[in-house]
C-alpha positions as CSV (number, residue, x, y, z in Angstrom):
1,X,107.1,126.6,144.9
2,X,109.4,129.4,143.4
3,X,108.1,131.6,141.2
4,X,109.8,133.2,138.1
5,X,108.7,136.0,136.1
6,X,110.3,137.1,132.3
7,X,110.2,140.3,131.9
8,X,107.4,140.4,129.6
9,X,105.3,138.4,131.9
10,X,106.0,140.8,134.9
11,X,105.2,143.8,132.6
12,X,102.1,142.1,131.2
13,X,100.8,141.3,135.5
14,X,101.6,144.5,136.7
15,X,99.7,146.0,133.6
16,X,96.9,143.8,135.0
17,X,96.6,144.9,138.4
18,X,97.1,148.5,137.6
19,X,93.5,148.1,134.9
20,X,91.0,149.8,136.2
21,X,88.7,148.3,133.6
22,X,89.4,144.1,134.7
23,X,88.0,141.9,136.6
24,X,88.2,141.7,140.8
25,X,89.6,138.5,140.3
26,X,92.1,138.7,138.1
27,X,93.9,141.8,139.7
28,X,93.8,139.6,142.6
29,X,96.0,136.2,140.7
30,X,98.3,139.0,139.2
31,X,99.1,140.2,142.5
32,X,99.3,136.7,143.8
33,X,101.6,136.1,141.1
34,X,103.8,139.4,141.2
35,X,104.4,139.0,145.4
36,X,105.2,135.7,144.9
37,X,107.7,136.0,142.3
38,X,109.4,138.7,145.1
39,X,110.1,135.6,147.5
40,X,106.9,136.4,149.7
41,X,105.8,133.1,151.9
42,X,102.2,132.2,151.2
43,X,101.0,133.8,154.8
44,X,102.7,137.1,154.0
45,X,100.8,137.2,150.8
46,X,97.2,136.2,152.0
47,X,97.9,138.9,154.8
48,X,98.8,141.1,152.8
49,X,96.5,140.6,150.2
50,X,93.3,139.9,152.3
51,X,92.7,136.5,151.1
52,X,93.1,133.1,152.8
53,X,96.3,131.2,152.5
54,X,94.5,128.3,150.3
55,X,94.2,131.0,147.4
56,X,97.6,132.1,147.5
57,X,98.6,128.3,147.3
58,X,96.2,127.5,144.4
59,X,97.2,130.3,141.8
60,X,101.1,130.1,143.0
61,X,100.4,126.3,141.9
62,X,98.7,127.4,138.6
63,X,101.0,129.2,137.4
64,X,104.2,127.2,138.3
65,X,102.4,124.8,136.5
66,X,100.6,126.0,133.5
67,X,102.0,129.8,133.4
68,X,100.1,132.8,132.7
69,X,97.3,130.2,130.9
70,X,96.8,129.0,134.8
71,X,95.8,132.0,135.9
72,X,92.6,131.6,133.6
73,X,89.4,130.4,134.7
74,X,88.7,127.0,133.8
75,X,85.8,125.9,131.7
76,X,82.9,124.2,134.3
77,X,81.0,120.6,133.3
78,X,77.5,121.1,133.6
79,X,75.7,120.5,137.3
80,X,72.7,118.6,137.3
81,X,69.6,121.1,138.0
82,X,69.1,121.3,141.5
83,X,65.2,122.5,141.4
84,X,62.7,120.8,139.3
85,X,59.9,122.5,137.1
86,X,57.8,123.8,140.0
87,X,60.5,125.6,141.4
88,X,61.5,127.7,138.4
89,X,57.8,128.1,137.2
90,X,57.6,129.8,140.8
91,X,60.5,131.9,140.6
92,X,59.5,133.0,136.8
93,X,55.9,134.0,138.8
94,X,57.6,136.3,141.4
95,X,59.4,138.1,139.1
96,X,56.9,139.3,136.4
97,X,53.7,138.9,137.9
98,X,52.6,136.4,136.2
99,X,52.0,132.3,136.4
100,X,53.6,130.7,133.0
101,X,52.6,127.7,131.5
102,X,54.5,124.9,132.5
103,X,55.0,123.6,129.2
104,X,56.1,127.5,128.5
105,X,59.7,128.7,127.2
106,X,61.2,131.8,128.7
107,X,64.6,133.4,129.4
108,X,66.2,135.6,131.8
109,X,65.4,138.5,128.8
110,X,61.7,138.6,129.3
111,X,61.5,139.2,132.8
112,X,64.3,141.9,133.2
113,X,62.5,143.7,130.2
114,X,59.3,143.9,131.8
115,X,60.0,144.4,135.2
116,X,63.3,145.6,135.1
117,X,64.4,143.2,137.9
118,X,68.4,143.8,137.1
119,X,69.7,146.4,139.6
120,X,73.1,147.9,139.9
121,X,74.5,149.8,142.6
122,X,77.4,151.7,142.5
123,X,79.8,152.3,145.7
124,X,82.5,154.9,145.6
125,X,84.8,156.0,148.6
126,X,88.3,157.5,149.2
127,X,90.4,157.0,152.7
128,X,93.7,159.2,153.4
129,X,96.9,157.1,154.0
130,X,98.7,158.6,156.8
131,X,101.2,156.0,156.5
132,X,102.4,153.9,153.7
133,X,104.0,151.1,155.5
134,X,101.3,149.3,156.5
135,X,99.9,148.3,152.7
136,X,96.5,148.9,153.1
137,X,94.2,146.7,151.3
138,X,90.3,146.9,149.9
139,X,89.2,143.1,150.9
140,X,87.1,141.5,148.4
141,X,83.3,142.0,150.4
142,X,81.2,144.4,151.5
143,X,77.6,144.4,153.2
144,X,75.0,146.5,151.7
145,X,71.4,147.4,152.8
146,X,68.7,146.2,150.3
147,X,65.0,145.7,150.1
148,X,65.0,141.6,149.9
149,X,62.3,140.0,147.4
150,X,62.5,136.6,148.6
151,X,62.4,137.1,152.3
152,X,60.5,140.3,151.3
153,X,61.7,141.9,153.9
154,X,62.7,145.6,153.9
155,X,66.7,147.4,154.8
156,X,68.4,144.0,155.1
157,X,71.7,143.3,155.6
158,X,73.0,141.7,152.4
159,X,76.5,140.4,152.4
160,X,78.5,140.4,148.7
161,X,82.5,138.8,148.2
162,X,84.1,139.4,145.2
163,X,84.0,136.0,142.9
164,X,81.0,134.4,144.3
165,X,78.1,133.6,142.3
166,X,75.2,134.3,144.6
167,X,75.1,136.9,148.3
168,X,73.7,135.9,151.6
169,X,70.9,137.8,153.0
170,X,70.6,138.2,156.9
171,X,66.9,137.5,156.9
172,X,65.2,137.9,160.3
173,X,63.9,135.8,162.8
174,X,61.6,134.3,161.3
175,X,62.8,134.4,157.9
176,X,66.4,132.2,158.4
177,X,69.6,133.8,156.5
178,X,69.4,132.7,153.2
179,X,71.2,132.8,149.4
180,X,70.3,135.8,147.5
181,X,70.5,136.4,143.5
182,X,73.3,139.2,143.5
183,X,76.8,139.3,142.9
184,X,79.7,141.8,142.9
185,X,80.3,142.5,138.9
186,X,83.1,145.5,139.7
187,X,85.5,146.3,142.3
188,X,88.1,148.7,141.2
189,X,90.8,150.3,143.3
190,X,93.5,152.7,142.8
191,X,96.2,153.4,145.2
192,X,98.1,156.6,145.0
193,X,100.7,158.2,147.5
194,X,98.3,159.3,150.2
195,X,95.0,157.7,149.5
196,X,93.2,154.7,148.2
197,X,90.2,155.2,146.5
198,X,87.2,152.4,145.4
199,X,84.3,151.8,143.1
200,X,82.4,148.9,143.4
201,X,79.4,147.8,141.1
202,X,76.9,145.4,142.6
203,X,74.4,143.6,140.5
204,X,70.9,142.2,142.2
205,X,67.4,140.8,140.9
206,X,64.6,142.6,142.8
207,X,60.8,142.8,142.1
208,X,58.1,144.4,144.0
209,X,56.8,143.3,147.0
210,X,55.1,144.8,150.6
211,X,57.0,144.2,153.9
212,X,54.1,143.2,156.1
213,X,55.8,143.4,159.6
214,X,56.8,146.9,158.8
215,X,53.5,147.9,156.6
216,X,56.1,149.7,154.1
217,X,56.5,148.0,149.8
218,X,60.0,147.3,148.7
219,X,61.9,149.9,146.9
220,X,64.7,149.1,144.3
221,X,67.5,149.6,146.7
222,X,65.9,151.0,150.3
223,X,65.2,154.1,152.4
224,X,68.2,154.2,154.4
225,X,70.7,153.0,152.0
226,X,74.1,151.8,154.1
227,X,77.3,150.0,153.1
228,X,80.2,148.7,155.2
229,X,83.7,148.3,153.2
230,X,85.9,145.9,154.4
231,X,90.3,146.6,154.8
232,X,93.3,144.9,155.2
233,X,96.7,145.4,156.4
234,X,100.1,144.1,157.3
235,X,102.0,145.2,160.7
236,X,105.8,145.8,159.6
237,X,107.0,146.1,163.1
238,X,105.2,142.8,164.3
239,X,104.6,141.3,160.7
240,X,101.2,140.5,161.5
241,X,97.8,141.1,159.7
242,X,94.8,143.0,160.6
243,X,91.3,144.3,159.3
244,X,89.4,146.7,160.1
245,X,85.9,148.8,158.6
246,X,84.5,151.6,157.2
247,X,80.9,152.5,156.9
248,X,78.3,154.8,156.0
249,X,77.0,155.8,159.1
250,X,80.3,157.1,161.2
251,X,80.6,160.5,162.1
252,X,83.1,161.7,160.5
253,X,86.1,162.3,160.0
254,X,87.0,159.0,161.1
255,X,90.4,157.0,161.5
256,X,91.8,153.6,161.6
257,X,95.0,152.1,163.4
258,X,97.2,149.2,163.8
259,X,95.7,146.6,166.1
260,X,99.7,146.0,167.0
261,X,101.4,149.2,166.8
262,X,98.3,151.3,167.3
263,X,100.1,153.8,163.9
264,X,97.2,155.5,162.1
265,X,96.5,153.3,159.1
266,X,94.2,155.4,157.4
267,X,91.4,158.2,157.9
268,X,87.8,158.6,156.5
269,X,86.9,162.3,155.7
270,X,83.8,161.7,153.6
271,X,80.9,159.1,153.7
272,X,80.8,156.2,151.2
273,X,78.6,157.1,148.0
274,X,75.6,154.6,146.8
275,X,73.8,155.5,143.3
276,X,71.5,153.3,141.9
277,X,72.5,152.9,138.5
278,X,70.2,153.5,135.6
279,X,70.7,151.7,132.0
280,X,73.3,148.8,132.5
């Protein structure tokens, strides 16, 4: 499906995927849009853009269809509740401290007051492009290291992607890899002539708890906190993609090239910053 873009309309995307302030996803279905509109096949685009050819088809659809409304998300019916009372009473219970009622009414409100179970981490980094022609690309996930309640288990690998609702934690072996209450509220990027540069936010629930294998409590984010960031790029010479990864613990500096051509994609000179965030 052919794309075609007024003048406003490309003015009003590219304004989009340049805002350092919007939302992960919605830089992502401008640039959908904009590479599109430029004749770009489907492939090309998910290579390019590190996504998987089903997205690039869906929002190409949208807005052929719809427009720039398409590229909205669309209101969601109501789900019928997947846990019953003795569930949620439980969950209410690990994260204050306290047994409620079950006749009881309660919010998310009470128990982030009290406990201050919200936590936001902030990861920043910034790679040197040796070459341009390769259109390096932050992917949408990243792994981070935190202290899990609900396994309560301490310095797991937790696994965020950018638009889902919920991460995965790896768990351990006797503690299966399971769904974790976090989500990736912020991933900003800004490409300049030589570098690429990235913030990401992540938001997690957390609440005290002792790791009994390991004799050690849970801390907010964990003792040895680690990320890996996930890339993408496109091969001009052999017009395929590839991926690749940086992390926190790499000596550095370290470098990055072409799976195909073997041309240096990109260099790491510092180590990607974590803060826990204080006041969100």
């Amino acid at each position: 499906m052919a794309i075609e873009l007024t003048d406003p309309q490309r003015e009003d995307l590219r304004a989009l995927a340049r805002r350092a302030t919007a939302r992960a996803r919605d830089v992502l279905r401008a640039r959908i849009v904009l590479a599109a509109a430029d004749g770009m096949a489907n492939t090309t685009i998910a290579g390019r853009l590190g996504v998987h050819v089903d997205t690039v088809r869906t929002w190409r659809r949208r807005f052929v269809q719809h427009g720039p409304a398409g590229l909205a998300d669309r209101p969601r019916s109501d789900r019928p509740c997947r846990y019953g009372p003795a569930a949620r009473l439980k969950v209410v219970a690990t994260v204050t401290g306290q047994v409620p009622q079950p006749d009881s009414q309660w919010t998310h409100r009470g128990p982030c007051q009290d406990r201050d179970v919200l936590r936001s981490v902030e990861v920043t980094t910034v790679l040197v492009l040796p070459s341009s022609s390769h259109n390096l690309h932050w992917r949408g996930r990243l792994e981070l290291s935190l202290d899990c309640f609900i396994c309560q288990r301490t310095g797991r690998t937790t696994t965020f992607v950018v638009g889902a609702d919920r991460a995965v934690c790896s768990g351990d072996d006797k503690f299966d890899q399971h769904y974790s209450a976090g989500r990736i509220a912020a991933f900003d990027h800004r490409e300049e002539r030589d570098q690429t540069s990235l913030r990401a936010v992540v938001d997690y629930w957390w609440a005290p708890f002792h790791d009994a294998k390991r004799n050690e409590p849970g801390v907010a984010l964990t003792r040895a906190p680690w990320v890996r960031l996930h890339l993408g790029y496109y091969c001009p010479k052999t017009e395929k993609p590839g991926e690749f990864h940086t992390q926190t613990n790499l000596v550095r500096p370290s470098s990055g090239s072409c799976r195909h051509c073997s041309a240096p994609v990109m260099v790491s000179q510092e180590v990607p910053q974590l803060r826990l965030l204080v006041g969100r």
